[in-house]
C-alpha positions in Angstrom: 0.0 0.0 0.0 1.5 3.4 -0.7 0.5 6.9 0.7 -1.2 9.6 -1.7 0.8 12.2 -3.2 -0.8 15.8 -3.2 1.8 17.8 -3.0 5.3 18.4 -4.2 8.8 19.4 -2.6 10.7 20.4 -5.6 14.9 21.3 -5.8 16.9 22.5 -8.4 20.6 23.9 -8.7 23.4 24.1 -10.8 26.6 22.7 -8.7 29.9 24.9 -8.7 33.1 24.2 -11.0 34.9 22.7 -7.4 32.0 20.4 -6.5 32.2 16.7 -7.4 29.3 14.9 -8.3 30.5 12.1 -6.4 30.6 14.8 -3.0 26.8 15.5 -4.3 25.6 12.2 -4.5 27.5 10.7 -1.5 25.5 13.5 0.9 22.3 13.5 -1.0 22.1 9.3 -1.6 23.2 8.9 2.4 22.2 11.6 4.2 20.1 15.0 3.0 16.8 12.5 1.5 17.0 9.8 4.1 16.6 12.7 7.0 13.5 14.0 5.1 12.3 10.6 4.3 12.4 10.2 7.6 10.0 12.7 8.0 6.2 12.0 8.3 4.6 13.3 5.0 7.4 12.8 2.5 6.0 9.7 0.4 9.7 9.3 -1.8 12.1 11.3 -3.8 13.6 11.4 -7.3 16.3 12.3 -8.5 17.1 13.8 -12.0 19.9 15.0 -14.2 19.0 17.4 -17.5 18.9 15.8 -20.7 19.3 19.6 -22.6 22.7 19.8 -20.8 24.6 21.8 -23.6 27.1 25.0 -23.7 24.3 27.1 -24.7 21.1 25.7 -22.2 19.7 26.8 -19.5 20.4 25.8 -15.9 19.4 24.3 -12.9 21.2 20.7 -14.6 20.0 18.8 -11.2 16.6 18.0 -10.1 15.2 16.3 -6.8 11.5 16.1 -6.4 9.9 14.8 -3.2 6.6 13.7 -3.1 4.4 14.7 -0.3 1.0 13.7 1.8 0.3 17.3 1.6 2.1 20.8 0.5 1.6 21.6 4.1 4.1 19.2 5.2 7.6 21.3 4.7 5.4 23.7 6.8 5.0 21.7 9.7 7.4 21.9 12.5 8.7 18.3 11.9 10.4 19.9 9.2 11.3 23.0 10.6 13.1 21.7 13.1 14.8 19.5 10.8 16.0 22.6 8.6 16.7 24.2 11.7 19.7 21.6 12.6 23.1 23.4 11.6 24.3 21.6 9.0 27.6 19.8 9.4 31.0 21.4 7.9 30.5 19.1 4.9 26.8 20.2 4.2 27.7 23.7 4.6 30.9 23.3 2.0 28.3 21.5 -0.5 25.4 24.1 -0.5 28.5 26.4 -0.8 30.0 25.0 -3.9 26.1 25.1 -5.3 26.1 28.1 -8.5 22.2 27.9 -8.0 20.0 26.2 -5.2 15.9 26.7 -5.2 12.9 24.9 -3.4 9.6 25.2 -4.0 6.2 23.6 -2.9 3.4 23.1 -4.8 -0.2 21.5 -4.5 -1.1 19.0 -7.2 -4.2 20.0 -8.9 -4.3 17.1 -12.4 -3.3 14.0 -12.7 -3.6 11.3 -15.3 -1.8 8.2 -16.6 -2.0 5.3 -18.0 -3.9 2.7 -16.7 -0.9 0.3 -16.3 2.5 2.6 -15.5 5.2 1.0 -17.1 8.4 1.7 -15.8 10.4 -1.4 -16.0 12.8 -2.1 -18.9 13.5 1.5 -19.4 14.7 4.9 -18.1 12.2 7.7 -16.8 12.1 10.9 -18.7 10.5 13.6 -17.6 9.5 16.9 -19.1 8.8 20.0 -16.8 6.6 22.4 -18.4 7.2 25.7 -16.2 4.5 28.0 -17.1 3.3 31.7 -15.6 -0.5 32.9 -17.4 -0.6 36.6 -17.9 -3.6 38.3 -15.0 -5.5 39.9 -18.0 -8.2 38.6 -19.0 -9.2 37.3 -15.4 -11.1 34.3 -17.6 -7.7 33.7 -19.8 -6.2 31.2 -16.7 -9.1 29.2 -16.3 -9.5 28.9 -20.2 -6.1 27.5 -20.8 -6.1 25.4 -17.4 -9.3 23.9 -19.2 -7.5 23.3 -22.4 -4.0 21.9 -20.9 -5.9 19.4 -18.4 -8.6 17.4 -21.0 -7.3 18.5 -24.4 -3.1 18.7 -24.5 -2.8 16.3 -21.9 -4.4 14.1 -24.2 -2.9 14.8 -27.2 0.9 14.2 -25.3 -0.4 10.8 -23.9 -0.2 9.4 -27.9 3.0 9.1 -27.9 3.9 5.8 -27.1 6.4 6.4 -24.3 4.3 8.6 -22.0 3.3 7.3 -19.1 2.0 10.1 -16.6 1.1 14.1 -16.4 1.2 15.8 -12.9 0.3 19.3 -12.8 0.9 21.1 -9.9 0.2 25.2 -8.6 3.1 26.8 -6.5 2.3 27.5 -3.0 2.3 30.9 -2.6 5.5 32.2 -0.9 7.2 28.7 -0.9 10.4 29.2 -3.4 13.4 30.0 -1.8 16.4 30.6 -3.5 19.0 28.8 -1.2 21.5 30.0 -2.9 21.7 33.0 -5.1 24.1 33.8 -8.6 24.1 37.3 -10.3 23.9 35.7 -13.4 20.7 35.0 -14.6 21.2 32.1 -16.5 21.9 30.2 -13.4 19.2 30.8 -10.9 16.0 29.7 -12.3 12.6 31.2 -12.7 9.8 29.9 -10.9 6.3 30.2 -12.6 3.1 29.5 -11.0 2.3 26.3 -12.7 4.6 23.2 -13.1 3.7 19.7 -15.4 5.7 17.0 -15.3 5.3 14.9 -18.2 6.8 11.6 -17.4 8.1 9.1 -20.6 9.7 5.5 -20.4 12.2 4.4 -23.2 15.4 2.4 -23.6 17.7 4.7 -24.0 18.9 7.3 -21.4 19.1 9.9 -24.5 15.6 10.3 -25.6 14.1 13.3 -26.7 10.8 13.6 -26.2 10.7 16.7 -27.7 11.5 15.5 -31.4 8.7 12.7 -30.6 6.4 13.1 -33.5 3.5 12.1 -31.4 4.4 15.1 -29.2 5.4 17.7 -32.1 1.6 17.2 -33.1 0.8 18.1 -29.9 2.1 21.3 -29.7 1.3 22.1 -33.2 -2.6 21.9 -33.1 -4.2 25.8 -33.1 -5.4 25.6 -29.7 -1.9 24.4 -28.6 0.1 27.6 -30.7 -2.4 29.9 -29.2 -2.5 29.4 -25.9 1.3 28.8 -25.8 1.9 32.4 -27.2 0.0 33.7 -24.6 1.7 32.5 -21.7 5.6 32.6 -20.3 6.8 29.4 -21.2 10.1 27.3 -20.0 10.3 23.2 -20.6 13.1 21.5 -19.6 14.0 17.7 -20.0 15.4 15.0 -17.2 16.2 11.7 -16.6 16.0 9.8 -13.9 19.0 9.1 -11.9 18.1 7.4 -8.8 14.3 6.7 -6.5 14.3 6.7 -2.9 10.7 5.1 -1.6 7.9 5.2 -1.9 7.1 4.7 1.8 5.3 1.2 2.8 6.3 -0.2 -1.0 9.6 -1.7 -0.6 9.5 -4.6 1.4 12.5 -6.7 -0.6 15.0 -3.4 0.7 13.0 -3.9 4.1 13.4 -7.5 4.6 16.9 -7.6 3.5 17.8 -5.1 6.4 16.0 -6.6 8.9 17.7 -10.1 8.1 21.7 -9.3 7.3 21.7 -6.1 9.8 19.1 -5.9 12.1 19.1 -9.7 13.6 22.2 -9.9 13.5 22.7 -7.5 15.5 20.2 -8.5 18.1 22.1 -11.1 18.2 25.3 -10.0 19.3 23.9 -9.2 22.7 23.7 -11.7 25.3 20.3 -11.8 26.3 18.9 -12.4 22.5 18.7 -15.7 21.9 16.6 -16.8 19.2 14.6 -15.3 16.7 11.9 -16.5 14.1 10.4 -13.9 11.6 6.7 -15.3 10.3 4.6 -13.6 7.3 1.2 -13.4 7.8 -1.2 -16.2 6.2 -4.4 -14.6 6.9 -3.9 -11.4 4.4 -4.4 -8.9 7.6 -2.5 -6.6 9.2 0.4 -6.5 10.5 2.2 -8.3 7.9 5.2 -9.9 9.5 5.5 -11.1 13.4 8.5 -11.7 14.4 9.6 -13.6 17.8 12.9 -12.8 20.2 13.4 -15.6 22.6 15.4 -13.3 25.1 17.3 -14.8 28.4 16.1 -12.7 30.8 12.1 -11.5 31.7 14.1 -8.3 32.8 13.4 -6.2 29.9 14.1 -2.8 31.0 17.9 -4.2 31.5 18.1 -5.3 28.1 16.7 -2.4 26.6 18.4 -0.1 28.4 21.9 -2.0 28.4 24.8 -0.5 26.9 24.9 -3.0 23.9 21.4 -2.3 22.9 21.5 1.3 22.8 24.6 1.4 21.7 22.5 -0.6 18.3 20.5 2.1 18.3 23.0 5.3 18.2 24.5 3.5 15.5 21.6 4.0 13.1 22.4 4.2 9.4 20.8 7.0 7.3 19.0 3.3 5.1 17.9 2.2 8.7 15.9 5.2 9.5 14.7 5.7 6.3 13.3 2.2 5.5 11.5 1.9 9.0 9.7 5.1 7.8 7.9 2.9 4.7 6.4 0.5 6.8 2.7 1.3 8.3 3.8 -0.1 11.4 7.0 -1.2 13.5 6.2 -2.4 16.9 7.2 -4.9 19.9 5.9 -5.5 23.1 7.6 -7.5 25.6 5.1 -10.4 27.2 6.3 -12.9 30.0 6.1 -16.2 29.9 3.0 -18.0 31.8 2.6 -21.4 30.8 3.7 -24.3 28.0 2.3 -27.6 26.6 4.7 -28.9 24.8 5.2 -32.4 22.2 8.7 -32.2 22.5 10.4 -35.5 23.8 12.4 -35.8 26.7 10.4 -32.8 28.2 7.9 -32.3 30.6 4.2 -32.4 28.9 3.7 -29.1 30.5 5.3 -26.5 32.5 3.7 -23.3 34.4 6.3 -20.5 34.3 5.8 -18.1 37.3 7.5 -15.3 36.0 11.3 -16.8 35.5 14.3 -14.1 35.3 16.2 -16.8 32.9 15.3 -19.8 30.9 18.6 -21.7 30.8 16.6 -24.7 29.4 16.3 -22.9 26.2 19.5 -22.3 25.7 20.8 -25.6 25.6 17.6 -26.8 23.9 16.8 -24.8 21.1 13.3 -26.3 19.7 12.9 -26.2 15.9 11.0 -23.3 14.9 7.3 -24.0 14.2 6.1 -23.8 10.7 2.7 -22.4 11.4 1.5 -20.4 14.1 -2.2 -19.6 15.6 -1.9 -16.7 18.0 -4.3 -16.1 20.1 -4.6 -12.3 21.5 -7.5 -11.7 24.9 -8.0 -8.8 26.6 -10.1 -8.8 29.9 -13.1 -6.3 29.7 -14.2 -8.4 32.8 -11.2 -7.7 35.4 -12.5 -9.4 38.5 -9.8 -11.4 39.5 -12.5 -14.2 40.1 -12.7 -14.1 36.2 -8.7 -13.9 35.2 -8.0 -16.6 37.8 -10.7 -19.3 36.4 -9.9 -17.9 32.7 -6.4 -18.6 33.0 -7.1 -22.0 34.8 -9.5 -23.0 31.6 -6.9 -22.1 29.2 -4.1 -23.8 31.0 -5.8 -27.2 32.0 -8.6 -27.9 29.6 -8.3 -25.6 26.3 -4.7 -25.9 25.4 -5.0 -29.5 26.3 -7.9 -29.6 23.6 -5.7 -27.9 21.1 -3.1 -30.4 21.3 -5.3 -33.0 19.6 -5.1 -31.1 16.7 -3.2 -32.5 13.6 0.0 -31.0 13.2 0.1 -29.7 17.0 3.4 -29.0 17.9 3.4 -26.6 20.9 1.5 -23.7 22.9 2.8 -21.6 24.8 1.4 -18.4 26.6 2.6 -14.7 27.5 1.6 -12.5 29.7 2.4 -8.3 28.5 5.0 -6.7 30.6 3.5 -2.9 31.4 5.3 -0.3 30.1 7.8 -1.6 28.1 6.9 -1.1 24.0 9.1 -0.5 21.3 7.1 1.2 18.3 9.6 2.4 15.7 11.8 4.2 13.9 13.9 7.3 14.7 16.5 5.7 17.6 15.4 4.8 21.0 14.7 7.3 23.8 13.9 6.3 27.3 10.8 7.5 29.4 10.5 6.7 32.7 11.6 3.1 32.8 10.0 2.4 29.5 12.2 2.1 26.2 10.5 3.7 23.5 10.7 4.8 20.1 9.0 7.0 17.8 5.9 5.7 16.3 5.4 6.5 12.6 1.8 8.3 12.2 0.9 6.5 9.1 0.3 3.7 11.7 -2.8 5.0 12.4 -4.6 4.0 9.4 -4.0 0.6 10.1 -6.7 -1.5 12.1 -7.1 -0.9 16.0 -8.0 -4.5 16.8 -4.0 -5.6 15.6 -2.2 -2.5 17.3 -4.2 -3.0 20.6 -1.5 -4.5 23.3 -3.3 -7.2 24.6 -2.7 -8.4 28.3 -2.3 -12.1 27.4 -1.5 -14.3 24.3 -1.3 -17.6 23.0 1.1 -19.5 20.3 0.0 -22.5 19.3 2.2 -24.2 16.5 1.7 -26.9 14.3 4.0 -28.6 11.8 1.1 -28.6 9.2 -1.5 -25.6 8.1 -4.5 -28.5 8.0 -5.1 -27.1 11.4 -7.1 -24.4 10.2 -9.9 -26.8 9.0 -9.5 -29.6 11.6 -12.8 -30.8 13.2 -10.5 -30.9 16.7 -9.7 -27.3 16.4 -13.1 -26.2 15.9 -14.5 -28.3 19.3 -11.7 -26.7 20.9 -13.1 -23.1 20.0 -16.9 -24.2 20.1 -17.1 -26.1 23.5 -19.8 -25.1 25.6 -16.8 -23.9 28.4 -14.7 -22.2 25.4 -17.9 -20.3 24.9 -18.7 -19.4 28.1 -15.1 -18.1 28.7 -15.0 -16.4 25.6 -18.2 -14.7 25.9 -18.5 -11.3 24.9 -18.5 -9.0 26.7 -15.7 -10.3 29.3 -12.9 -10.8 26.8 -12.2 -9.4 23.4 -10.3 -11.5 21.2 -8.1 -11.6 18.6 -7.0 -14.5 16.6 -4.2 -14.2 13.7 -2.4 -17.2 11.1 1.5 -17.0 10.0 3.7 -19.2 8.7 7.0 -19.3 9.1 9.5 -16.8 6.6 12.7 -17.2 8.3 14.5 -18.9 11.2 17.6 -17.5 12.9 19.6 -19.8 14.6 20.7 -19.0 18.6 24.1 -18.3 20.1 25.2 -18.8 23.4 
């Protein structure tokens, strides 16, 4: 799922004679995008190199383009106090060596592509059409507006590389020149209205303005009319490199959280396994992932020199990919009880809150291939109620479950209060709480799977044909299983993964 673009961030500038590219790319690629990436409201960024690069053409010749939620976003103080950070010795000797440096914001107002985008097997093109409409007649804008949005539009879309046309109107007061030349020909002109025309084609050369689809375009009467009316300036770009979009790039994600983030984990002492499951019910959250740790002391661990230490080592891809996902969240729970198949075990075990589980360190159990969890909350909190729940689900339900085919294990949790860690900007603590930033786009998600719920239960199987087994459903449909699970004394959650990766232990 990714987040809707209505707005635009948009920078241009020439660099200096005594700036690299390679100084550019290194500060922009690794630093500059992922900080605002990291911001809530910036969707992804682009970045472009002109195509029209000659002696005689004009300049800005690089282009970034962010796309926002909302042009309100660089306006809101998560921003501001981003842009209010003094920037390092380097940044300041880059925007330095910068001829020309403008931002602008503008609100999209048009849109329109085709119905499949197709961007793979080629390079992006685009085409910025800046354009300023004289104030006289008052009825002259909204005649061309009319004209470029259902008739040119149209006309460009012909040709066969075109894939999209964004037009946008510049927020009033929004364009800052960052930097300033007194030559003209380097700081640019910013016109009330921008299009970007995007194109797809093999080559990183093409010119879309000696497409004869698009020469056609611009040479209908309408087309010569209007554009001889108006202050024109169209420049041409290529794409260079895409940061994002948010929530859309799960193959960068998962290939961070499994070479460096696990890894990492487990480098401390106290983590000791870990198994990363995808969902198998297509809801939401996607991906649960389980940390056997050593120790029900979780304030320790969090707090502990080695783990924060993971944290204030953040790279600029770290921060920047946790801001894509919807939601990034752990809770820590306490182990209450276990029925296990597992040989040369006992059948079952009740776990009275244990600092350390040295049993499973030296016997690390295969990870389960499927897993049921089980979330309940109590709306009924009379300990008479918790006390015979919990004595239901320990002696009689879980037993139930283990007739299942394919039943493996259950084991259940109770939440430790106040210790949750919810995403994405490097860890702060609160009290005795370890916390992190929660992205806001979380909140779109459904309440019933970002509720922390006071107890839960995994029950693994070796085979998914619990999901339709007749001794599964008596175990849910008893007469007691009803009774307990009546509404309104518990509300329940129940959610189906399979298993995506296993990480072996240390220790």
């Amino acid at each position: 799922m990714s987040l809707t673009n209505t707005g635009i961030f948009f920078v241009w500038g020439e660099p200096g004679p005594n700036l690299s590219h390679d100084e550019i790319n290194d500060v922009y690629d690794n630093h500059h995008i992922p900080a605002r990436l990291a911001i809530p409201g910036f969707i992804a960024a682009s970045r472009y190199i002109a195509t029209d690069a000659n002696a005689s053409s004009p300049q800005p010749t690089l282009l970034t383009l962010y796309d926002l939620t909302s042009s309100q976003v660089p306006f809101d103080q998560a921003y501001k106090s981003l842009s209010a950070q003094p920037p390092s010795d380097r940044q300041k000797a880059i925007i330095s060596g910068f001829k020309s440096l403008n931002r602008s914001v503008y609100d999209l107002i048009f849109e329109q592509s085709r119905e499949k985008q197709r961007y793979e097997g080629g390079y992006e093109h685009i085409l910025l059409v800046n354009m300023t409409i004289p104030p006289s007649p008052p009825s002259l804008e909204e005649e061309i507006n009319n004209w470029y949005d259902q008739v040119h539009i149209r006309d460009i879309s012909h040709c066969e590389e075109w894939v999209r046309t964004r037009r946008f109107r510049l927020v009033p007061g929004s364009s800052i020149n960052l930097v300033s030349s007194s030559s003209s020909s380097v700081t640019p002109t910013t016109h009330k209205y921008l299009t970007i025309h995007s194109f797809v084609h093999p080559t990183p050369t093409f010119n879309v303005l000696a497409s004869p689809s698009f020469i056609r375009a611009g040479q209908t009467k309408e087309a010569q009319r209007y554009m001889g009316l108006v202050e024109l300036e169209v420049r041409s770009f290529v794409l260079t490199k895409k940061f994002g979009p948010k929530l859309d790039d799960e193959i960068e994600l998962n290939d961070w959280y499994d070479k460096e983030h696990i890894p990492g984990l487990h480098s401390l002492p106290s983590f000791i396994t870990t198994q990363r499951y995808i969902a198998a019910d297509s809801l939401t959250p996607t991906y649960l992932c389980i940390h056997t740790l050593a120790s029900t002391d979780f304030e320790y661990i969090l707090t502990s020199p080695g783990f924060q230490g993971l944290l204030s080592r953040a790279s600029p891809r770290e921060i920047s990919l946790l801001t894509r996902v919807q939601l990034f969240s752990g809770r820590a729970y306490e182990p209450l009880f276990e029925l296990s198949s597992f040989p040369n075990t006992a059948a079952s075990t009740s776990l009275s809150s244990p600092t350390r589980f040295p049993q499973l360190i030296a016997h690390h159990r295969p990870a389960a291939k499927y897993i049921l969890l089980v979330s309940v909350d109590l709306i009924d909190k009379s300990p008479a109620f918790e006390s015979s729940l919990n004595l239901w689900y320990n002696t009689v339900h879980i037993p139930a479950i283990s007739h299942t085919v394919g039943w493996v294990r259950s084991r259940r949790f109770e939440i430790k209060d106040g210790v949750e860690i919810s995403a994405h900007t490097g860890g702060q603590n609160i009290g005795d709480t370890a916390t992190f930033n929660a992205s806001k786009e979380s909140n779109d998600l459904e309440s019933s799977h970002l509720h922390a719920y006071q107890y839960i239960t995994l029950h693994e199987f070796s085979t998914d044909k619990y999901v339709s087994d007749p001794a599964t459903m008596a175990a849910f449909q008893s007469k007691e299983a009803q009774r307990m699970h009546m509404l309104p004394k518990v509300k329940l959650d129940f959610r189906h993964f399979v298993l995506y990766k296993d990480f072996s232990c240390h220790g």
